[in-house]
C-alpha positions in Angstrom: 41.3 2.5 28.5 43.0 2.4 25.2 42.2 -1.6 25.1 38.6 -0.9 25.7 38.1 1.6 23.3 40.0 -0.8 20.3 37.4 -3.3 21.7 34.4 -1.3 21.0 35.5 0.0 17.7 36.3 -3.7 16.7 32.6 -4.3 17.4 31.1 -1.8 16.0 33.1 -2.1 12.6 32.9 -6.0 12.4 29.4 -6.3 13.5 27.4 -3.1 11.7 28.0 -4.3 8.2 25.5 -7.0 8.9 22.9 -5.1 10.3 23.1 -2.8 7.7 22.6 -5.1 5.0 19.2 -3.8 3.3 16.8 -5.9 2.2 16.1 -6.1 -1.6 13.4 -4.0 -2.6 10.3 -6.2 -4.6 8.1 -4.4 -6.5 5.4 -5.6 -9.4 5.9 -5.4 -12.9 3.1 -2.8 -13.0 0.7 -0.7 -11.0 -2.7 -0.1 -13.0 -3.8 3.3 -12.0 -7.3 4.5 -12.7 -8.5 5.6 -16.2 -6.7 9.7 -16.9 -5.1 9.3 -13.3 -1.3 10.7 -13.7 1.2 9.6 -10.3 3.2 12.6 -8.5 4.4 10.8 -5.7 5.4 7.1 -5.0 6.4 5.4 -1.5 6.4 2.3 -0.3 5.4 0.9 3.4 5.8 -2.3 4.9 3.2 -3.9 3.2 1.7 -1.8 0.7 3.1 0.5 -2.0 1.6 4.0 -2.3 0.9 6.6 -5.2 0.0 10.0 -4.8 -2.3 11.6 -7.8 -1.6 14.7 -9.2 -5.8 14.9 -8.6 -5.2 14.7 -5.2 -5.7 11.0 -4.5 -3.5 8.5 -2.1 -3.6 5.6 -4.2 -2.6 2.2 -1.6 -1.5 -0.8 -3.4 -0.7 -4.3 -2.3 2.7 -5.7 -2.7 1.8 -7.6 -5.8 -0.1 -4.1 -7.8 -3.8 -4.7 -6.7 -5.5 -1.8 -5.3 -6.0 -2.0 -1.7 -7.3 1.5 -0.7 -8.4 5.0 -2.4 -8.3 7.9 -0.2 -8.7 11.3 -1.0 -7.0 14.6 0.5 -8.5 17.3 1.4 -6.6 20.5 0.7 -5.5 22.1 4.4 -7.2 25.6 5.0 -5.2 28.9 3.9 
């Protein structure tokens, strides 16, 4: 019992590092946002990097700052 659990825990500890190792995070030099537009939120997805306006905007960027998609949010209902 004691074997098997200094098995598992050799495992884990040898083998987690490596799947843990994150992958560098690329972003562009700049993001161009539209004319009086001020960012209040950033994230980024898989493929495209997002900013939300303090306007109420979801800007959606490609990877390499060109402007994929504009969506705008509708506030919920009180």
């Amino acid at each position: 019992m004691i074997g098997g659990v200094i098995t598992v825990v050799t495992v884990i500890v040898t083998r987690m590092p490596t799947s843990l190792t994150p992958t560098p995070l690329t972003l562009p030099e700049e993001l161009t946002l539209p004319e009086g537009t001020r960012a209040e939120a950033f994230t980024r997805g898989r493929d495209w990097l997002g900013v939300v306006t303090e306007d109420g905007r979801l800007l959606i960027f490609e990877t390499d700052g060109r402007l994929r998609q504009e969506v705008r949010l509708v506030p919920a209902a009180p």
